[in-house]
N, C-alpha and C positions, 0 to 999 in steps of 0.2 A: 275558266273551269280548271285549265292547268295549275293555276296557281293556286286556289283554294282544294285542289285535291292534293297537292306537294306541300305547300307551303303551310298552308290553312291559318284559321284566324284561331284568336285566345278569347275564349268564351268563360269570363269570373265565377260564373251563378250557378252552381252543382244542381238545382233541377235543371238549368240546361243543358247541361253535357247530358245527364240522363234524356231529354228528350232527345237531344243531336244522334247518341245513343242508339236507341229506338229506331230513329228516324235511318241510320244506315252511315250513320260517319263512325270515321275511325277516329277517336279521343284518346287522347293522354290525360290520366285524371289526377297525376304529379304535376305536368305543364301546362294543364287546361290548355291544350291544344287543341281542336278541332279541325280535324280533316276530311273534307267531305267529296264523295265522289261524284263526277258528273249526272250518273243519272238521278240522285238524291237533288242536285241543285233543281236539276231539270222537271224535275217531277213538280217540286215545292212551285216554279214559275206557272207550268198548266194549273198547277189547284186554284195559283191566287187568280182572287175577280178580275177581268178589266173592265170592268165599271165598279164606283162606286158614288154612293149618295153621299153628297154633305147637307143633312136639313138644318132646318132654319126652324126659331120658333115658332115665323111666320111660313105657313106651306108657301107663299110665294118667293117665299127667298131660300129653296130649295135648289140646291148646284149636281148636278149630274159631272159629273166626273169619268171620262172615257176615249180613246183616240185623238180626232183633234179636235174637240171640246176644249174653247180658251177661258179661263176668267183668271183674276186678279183679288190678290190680299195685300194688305199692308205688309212692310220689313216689320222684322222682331229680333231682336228683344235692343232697345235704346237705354242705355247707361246713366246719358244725363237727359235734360229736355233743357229749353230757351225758355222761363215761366212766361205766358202770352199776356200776364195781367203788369208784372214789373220788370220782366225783360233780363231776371236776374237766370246764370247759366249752375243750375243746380242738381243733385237726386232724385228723382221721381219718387211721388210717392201715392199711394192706395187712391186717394181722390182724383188725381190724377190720370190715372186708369180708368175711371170712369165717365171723367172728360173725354178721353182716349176713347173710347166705347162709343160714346154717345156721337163724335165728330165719326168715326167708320161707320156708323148704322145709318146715318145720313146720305153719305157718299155713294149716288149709282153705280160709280166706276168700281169700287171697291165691292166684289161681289161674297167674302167671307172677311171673321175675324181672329188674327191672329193678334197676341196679347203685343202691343207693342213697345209698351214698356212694362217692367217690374217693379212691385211695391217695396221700397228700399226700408221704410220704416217698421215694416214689423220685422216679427220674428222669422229669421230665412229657412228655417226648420219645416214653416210651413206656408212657404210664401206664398206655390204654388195655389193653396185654395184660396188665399184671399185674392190674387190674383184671377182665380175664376171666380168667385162672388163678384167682380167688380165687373166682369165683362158681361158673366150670364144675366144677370138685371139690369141690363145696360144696351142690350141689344136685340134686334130682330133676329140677327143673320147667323148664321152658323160661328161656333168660337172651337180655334184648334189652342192647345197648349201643351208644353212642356211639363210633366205632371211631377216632375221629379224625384216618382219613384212609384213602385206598383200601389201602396198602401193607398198616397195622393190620390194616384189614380182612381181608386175606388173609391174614392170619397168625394172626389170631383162627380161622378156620373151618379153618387147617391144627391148630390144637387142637381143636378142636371133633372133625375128621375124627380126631383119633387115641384120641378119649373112642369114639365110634361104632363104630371098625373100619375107617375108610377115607371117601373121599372118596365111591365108589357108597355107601356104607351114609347117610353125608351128606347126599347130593343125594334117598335116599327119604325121611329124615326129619331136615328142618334145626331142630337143637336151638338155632340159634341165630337173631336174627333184629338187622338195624342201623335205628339213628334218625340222623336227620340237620336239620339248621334251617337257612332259608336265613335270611340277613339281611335283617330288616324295616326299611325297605320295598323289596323285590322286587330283592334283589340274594342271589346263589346265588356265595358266593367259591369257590374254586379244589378244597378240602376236600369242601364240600358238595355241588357237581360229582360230583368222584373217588367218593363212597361211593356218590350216586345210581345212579351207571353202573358201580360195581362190585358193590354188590348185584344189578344187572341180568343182569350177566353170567355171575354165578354163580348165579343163578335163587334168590335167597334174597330176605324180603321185608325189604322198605325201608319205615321208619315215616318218610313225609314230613313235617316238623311244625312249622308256622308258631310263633315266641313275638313275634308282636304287641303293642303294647302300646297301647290305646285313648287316645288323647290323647298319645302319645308318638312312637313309630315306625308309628302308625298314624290315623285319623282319630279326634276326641273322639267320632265316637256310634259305637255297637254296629252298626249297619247300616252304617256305613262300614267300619268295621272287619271286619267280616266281609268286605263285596267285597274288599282288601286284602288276606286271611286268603284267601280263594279263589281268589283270583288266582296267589298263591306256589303253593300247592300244586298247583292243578291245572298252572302252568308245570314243577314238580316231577317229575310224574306223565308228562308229554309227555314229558321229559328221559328217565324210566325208558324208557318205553315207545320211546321213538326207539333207544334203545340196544337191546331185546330183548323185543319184541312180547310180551305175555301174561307178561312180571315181576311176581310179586307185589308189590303196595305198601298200605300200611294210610294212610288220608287223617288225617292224626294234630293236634294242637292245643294247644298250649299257651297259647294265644290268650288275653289278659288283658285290664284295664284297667289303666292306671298312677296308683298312689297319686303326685298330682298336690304333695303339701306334701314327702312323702320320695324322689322320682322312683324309686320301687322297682315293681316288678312285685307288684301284688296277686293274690295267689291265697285261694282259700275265698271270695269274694266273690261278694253276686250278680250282679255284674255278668260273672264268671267262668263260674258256673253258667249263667245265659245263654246267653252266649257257647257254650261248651261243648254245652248242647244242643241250639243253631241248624248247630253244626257236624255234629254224630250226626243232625241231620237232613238236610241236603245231600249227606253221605256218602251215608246211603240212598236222596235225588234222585239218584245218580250208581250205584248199587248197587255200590258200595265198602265192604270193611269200614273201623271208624276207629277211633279212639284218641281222648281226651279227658282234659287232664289239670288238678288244681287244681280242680276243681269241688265 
């Protein structure tokens, strides 16, 4: 709270600042600065849910999401894939995805789908919706995605509405659900703005979720790192909430340390798994559902 009311995070997107604004921070609108006071944070935390739904197209593969309520998704987003038919180590591409789709809709264990890889061969302008055409026809279970950018986004959930029956059929059970990252350290560009406040608006939930990197974009120890990690997200969360009181948002985490010899983001690490579980538990200080990933 100190530090986002001192320091505060850089918010790109000028309807944000105007909502931040509104909402009771103090903005610089030469530095897109954003400085927001405790009880504004505080406030934004009681509005948001601690439950929320992730439906499925099938009502049985419907996930409750809320305290300690466990389930599991696939990692995202994979760069190259092993092709499973010649073994050859290449780009993924759109079909691909739907392979991908069809092996997680099978999977008990895997109880949601995240896109796990990207369609490299189109065009990246608009990758995200082919990326969701390949999962939503592809799947039972609930699909989250990276929409990368407000417009996507509404055009993702204008498929989504037409898998359903309509936008009322939608709005009772959103089969789909968007993530978003802001830049570490505490800068929220222009994108990840747009998706916060467009998930808000369209009452669908928003995976807010830091990708820190301990010693890199973040502080070398795990306790720094984490204020940093909570800082982002809860300025995240006030954004949702400034935008449209009682929006669902999941407190999300991609939160690492950095392999310091490859400057790569380690995951499966325990410094990961740490991390990860210090966050599952702040979420529940906050009675937030959360996300945790790489652990």
């Amino acid at each position: 709270l100190e530090l986002l009311a001192k320091t505060g995070v850089l918010m790109e997107d000028n309807r944000a600042l105007e909502l931040m604004t509104g909402a009771g921070a103090d903005v610089d609108l030469d530095t897109k600065i954003v400085k927001i006071p405790p009880y504004v944070v505080e406030d934004a935390i009681r509005s948001a849910p601690s439950k929320v739904i992730l439906a499925g197209r099938d009502h049985n593969r419907d996930l409750v999401l809320e305290s300690t309520r466990v389930h599991f998704t696939n990692f995202s987003e994979g760069v190259m894939i092993n092709d499973p038919y010649t073994g050859e180590y290449r780009e993924p591409m759109k079909e691909d995805l739907v392979r991908a789709a069809r092996v997680i809709d099978y999977l008990d264990e895997v109880d949601f789908c995240e896109k796990a890889i990207g369609a490299h061969e189109v065009d990246q302008t608009s990758v995200p919706l082919h990326n969701a055409e390949a999962f939503l026809t592809n799947t039972t279970k609930h699909c989250a995605f990276g929409p990368g950018n407000g417009k996507l986004l509404n055009k993702i959930l204008e498929m989504a509405a037409a898998i359903v029956g309509g936008f009322k059929e939608l709005a009772k059970r959103p089969i789909v659900s968007f993530t978003t990252c802001p830049v570490s350290p505490f800068k929220f560009v222009g994108e990840c703005c747009d998706i916060i406040m467009e998930s808000a608006r369209n009452n669908v939930v928003c995976n807010i979720l830091s990708m820190a990197m301990a010693g890199g974009t973040a502080p070398v120890t795990l306790a720094g790192t984490l204020v940093n990690h909570n800082a982002e997200i809860l300025a995240g969360i006030t954004l949702s909430q400034a935008t449209r009181r009682g929006a669902p948002v999941i407190y999300g985490s991609s939160t690492t340390a950095m392999d310091l010899k490859m400057a790569t983001a380690a995951v499966g690490t325990p410094e990961c798994a740490l991390i990860s579980g210090a966050v599952a538990r702040l979420a529940r200080y906050y009675a937030l559902p959360s996300y945790v990933a790489g652990g």
